[in-house]
C-alpha positions in Angstrom: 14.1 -110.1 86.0 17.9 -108.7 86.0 19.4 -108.2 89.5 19.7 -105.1 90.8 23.1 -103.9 90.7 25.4 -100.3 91.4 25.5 -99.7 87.9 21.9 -99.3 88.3 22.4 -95.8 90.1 23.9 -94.5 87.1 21.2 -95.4 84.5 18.3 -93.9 87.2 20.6 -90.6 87.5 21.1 -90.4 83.5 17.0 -90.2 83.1 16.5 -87.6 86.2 19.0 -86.0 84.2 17.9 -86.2 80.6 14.4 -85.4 81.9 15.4 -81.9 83.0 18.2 -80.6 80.5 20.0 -78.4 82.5 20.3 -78.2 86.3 22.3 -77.2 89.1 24.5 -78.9 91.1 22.3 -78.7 94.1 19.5 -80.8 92.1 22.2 -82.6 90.6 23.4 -83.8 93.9 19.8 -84.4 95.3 19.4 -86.7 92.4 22.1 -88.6 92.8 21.6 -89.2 96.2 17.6 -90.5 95.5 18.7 -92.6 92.6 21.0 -94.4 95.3 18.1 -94.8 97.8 16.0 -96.0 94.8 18.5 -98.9 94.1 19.2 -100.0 98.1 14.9 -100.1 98.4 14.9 -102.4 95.6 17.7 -104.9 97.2 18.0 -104.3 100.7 21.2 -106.7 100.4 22.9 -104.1 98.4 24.9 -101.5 100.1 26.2 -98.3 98.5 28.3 -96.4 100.1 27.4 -92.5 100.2 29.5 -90.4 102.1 27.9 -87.0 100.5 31.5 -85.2 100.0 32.5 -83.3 96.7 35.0 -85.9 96.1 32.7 -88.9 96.0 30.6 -86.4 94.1 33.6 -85.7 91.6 34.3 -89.4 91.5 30.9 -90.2 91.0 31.1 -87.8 87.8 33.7 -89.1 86.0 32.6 -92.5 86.0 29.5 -91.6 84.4 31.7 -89.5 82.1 33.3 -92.8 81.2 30.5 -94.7 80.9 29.3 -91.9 78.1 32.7 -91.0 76.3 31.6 -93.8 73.4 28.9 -91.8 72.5 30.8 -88.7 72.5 28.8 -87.2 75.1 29.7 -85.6 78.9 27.9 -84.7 81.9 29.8 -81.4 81.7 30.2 -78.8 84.6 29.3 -75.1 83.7 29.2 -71.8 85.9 25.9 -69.6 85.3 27.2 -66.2 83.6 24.8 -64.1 85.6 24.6 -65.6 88.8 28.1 -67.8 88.9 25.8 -71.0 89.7 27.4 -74.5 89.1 25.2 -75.8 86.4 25.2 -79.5 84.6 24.0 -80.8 81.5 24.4 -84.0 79.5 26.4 -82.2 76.7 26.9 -84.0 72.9 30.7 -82.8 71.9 30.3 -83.4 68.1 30.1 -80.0 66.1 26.5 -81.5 64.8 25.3 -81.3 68.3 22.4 -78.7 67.4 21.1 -82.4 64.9 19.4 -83.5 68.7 16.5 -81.0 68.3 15.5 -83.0 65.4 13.7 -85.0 67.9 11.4 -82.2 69.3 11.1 -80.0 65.7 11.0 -79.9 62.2 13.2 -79.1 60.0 11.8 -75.4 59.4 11.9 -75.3 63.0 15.5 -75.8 62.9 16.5 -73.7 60.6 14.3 -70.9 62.6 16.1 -71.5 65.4 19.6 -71.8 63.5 18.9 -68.1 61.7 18.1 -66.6 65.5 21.1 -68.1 66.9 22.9 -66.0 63.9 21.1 -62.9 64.2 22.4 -63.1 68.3 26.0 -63.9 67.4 26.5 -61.7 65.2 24.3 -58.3 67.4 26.2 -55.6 67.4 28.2 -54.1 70.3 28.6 -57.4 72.0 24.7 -57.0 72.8 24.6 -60.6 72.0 20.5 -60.3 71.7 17.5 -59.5 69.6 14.4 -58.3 69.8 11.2 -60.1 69.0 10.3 -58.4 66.0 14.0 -59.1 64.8 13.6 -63.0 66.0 10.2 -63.1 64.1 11.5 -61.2 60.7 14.3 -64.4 60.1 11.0 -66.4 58.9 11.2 -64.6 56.2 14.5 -65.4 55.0 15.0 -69.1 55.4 16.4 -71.1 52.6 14.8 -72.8 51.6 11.7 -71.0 51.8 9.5 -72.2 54.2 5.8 -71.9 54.7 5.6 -71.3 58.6 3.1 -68.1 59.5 4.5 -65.6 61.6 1.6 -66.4 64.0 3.1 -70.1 64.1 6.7 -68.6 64.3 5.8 -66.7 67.9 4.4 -70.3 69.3 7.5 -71.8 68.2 9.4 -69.0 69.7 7.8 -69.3 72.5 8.9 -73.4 72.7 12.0 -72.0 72.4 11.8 -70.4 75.6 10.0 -73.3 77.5 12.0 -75.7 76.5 15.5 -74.0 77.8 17.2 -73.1 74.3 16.4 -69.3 74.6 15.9 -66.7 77.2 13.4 -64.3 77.2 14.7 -60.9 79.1 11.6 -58.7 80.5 12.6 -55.8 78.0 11.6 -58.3 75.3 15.0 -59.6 74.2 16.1 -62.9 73.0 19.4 -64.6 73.8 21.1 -67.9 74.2 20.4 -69.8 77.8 22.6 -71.8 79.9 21.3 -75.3 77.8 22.2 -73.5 74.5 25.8 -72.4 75.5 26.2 -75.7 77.5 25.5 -78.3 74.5 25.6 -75.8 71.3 29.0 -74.7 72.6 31.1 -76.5 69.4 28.6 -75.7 67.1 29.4 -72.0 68.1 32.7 -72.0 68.0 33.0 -73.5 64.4 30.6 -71.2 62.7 31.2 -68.1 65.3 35.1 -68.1 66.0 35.5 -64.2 66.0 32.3 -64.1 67.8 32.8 -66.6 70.5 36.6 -65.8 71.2 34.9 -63.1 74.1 36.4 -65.0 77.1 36.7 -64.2 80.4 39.9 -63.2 81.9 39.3 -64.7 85.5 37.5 -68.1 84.3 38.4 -68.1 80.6 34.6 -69.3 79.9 33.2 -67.7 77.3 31.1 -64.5 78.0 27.6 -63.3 76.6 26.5 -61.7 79.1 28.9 -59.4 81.4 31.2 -56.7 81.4 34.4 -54.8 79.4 37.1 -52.3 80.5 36.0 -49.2 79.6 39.2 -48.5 77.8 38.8 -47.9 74.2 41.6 -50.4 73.0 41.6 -52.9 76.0 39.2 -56.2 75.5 39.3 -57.7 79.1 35.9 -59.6 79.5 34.3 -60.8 82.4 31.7 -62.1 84.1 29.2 -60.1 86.4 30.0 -62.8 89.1 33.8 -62.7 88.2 33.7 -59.0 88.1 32.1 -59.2 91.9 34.8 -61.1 93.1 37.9 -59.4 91.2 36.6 -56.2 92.7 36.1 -57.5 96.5 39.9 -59.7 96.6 41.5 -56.9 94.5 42.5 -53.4 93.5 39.9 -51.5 91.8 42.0 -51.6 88.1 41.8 -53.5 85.3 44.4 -56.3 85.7 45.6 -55.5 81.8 45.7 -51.9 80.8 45.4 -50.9 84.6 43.1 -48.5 84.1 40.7 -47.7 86.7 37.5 -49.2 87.4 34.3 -48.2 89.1 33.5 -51.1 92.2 29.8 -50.8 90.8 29.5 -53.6 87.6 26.4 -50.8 86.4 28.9 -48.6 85.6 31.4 -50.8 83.9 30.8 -51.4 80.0 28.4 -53.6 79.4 28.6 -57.2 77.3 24.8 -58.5 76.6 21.6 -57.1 76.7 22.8 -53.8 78.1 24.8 -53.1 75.0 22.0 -53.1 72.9 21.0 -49.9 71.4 18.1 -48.5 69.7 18.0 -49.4 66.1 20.4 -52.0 66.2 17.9 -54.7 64.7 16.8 -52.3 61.8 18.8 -54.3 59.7 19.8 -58.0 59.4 23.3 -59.5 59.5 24.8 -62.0 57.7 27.9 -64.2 58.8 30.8 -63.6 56.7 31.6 -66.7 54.3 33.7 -68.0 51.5 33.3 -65.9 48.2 31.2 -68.3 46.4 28.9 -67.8 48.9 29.0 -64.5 49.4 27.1 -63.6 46.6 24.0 -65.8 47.8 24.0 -63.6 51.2 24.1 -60.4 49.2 20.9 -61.4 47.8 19.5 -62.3 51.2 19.8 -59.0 52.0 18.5 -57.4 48.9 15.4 -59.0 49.6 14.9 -57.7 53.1 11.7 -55.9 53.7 10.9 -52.3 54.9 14.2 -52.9 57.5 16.7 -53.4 54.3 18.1 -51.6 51.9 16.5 -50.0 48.3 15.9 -52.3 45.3 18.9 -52.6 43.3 18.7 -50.7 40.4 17.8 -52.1 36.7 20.1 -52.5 33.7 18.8 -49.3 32.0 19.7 -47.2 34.7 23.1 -49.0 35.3 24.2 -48.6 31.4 23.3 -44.7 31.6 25.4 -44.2 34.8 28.7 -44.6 33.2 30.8 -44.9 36.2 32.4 -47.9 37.7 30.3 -50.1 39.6 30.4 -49.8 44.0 32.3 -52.2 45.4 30.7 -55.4 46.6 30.3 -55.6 50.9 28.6 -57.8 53.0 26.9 -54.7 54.8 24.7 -52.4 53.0 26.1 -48.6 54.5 23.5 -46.1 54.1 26.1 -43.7 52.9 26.6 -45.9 50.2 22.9 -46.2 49.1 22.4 -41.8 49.3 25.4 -41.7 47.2 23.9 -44.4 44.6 20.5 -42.6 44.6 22.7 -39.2 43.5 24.4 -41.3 40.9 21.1 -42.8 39.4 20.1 -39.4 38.8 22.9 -38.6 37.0 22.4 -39.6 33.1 18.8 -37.7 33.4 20.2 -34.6 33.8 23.0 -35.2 31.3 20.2 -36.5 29.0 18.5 -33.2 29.5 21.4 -30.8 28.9 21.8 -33.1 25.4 18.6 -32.2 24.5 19.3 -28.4 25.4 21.9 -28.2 23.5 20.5 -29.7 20.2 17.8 -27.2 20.3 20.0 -24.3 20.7 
């Protein structure tokens, strides 16, 4: 049997950890401190010294950060956005990070989750959400196609949830969690750069859920809990455009769930990409359901139009389609004034 030793409080801590995902640093802490009791009741000759300070605590930490940087993972500190929490998690900092769930789902699983991750990043008005119908419709439009129920989309949803990637808001909504932001945070900022540049001013973390200066052209972002302490320590103005702000956060624009409006999942959106690809998603979103836009329309309808084509967008706008439903009528009326004319 191999002797008990210091380095022994490390590996115990690492499986508390990796057991729970994310935690605070209150459990954090508590863990550490039982993984060190652990080790001294299985050597009573071994002493450890624990003086329970933040610095043998910090010291303690990058150690084990050390010990970890050769397999590119951290035990990285992050602040709750809601409440301002100190939260830790053992955090993989390759791009590829979301590849870990491969041990806990398939790969239609993934790609579920991967779609909903899009549909949040990419919610309009900074709601940085969805709804469950909106969550549930992206099973639908995986590539390739998969052959997962809608019923067996809602339990995996719902894993989702219990296992810490999502959060489930009690108006229904879907959004990222703590876990997600904590160890998806390079995967978000590859494939989301415009989305994920939303920082806040005070902390410079990035924000999904929080608040905005009302001013039309300012962006300062910030936290709820950053917002609560700008407000108490400062002058009731926005430290950019100085405009005035309310000391309620309720009044303030909102970044998250509040920002959400009604109708704002009627349609799906797809991320912006390279022109070869662009295409592809075009397609995606002819083949939305009752949600997307009108069929496209055939060839015979096309040749009679005799005007030039619309241009090509990633976004269907409704204006757009009532303008090519005018259009389409077009060469039937023209056809009928031929025939008018031939008889007179």
């Amino acid at each position: 049997m191999a002797a008990v030793s210091v380095k022994d409080v490390q590996r115990l801590f690492l499986q508390a950890v990796l057991s729970r995902g994310v935690l605070s640093l209150k459990l954090a802490q508590t863990l550490w401190v039982k993984s060190k009791v652990a080790v001294m009741a299985a050597d009573n000759n071994l002493e450890i010294a624990h003086a329970g300070t933040r610095d043998e605590w910090d010291a303690f930490v990058k150690r084990l950060n050390e010990s970890l940087d050769n397999l590119d993972l951290e035990f990285k500190q992050f602040q709750e956005e809601t409440t301002g929490r100190d939260m830790y998690a053992i955090v993989n900092r390759k791009d590829d990070a979301i590849a870990q769930m491969a041990t806990d789902y398939t790969a239609g699983e993934i790609a579920f989750f991967k779609a909903m991750v899009e549909q949040i990043m990419l919610a309009p008005h900074r709601s940085f959400s969805i709804t469950s119908l909106a969550a549930l419709r992206e099973v639908s439009h995986l590539k390739p196609k998969s052959n997962m129920s809608k019923t067996q989309a809602e339990v995996v949803l719902a894993s989702f949830v219990a296992q810490g990637w999502l959060m489930k808001s009690k108006r229904g909504r879907y959004s990222l969690s703590t876990r997600a932001l904590l160890e998806l945070m390079p995967y978000l900022k590859s494939t989301y750069p415009d989305e994920i540049a939303t920082e806040c001013i005070i902390c410079f973390e990035v924000v999904t859920k929080g608040v905005i200066c009302p001013a039309a052209k300012c962006q300062v972002c910030m936290h709820y809990h950053c917002f609560s302490k700008y407000i108490r320590t400062r002058r009731r103005e926005c430290p950019t455009c100085n405009t005035e702000w309310p000391g309620d956060q309720e009044r303030m624009n909102p970044i998250g769930e509040g920002a959400a409006r009604d109708g704002d999942d009627g349609r799906r959106r797809v991320r912006k990409t390279t022109e070869n690809e662009e295409g592809d998603d075009m397609d995606e979103d002819e083949d939305e359901d009752e949600d997307g836009p009108p069929p496209p329309r055939t060839q015979q309808s096309r040749k009679g139009k005799g005007k030039k084509p619309a241009e090509d967008s990633m976004e269907v706008d409704e204006d757009g389609d009532e303008a090519e439903e005018e259009d389409s009528d077009t060469p039937v009326k023209t056809q009928g004034k031929r025939r008018a004319s031939r008889r007179s």
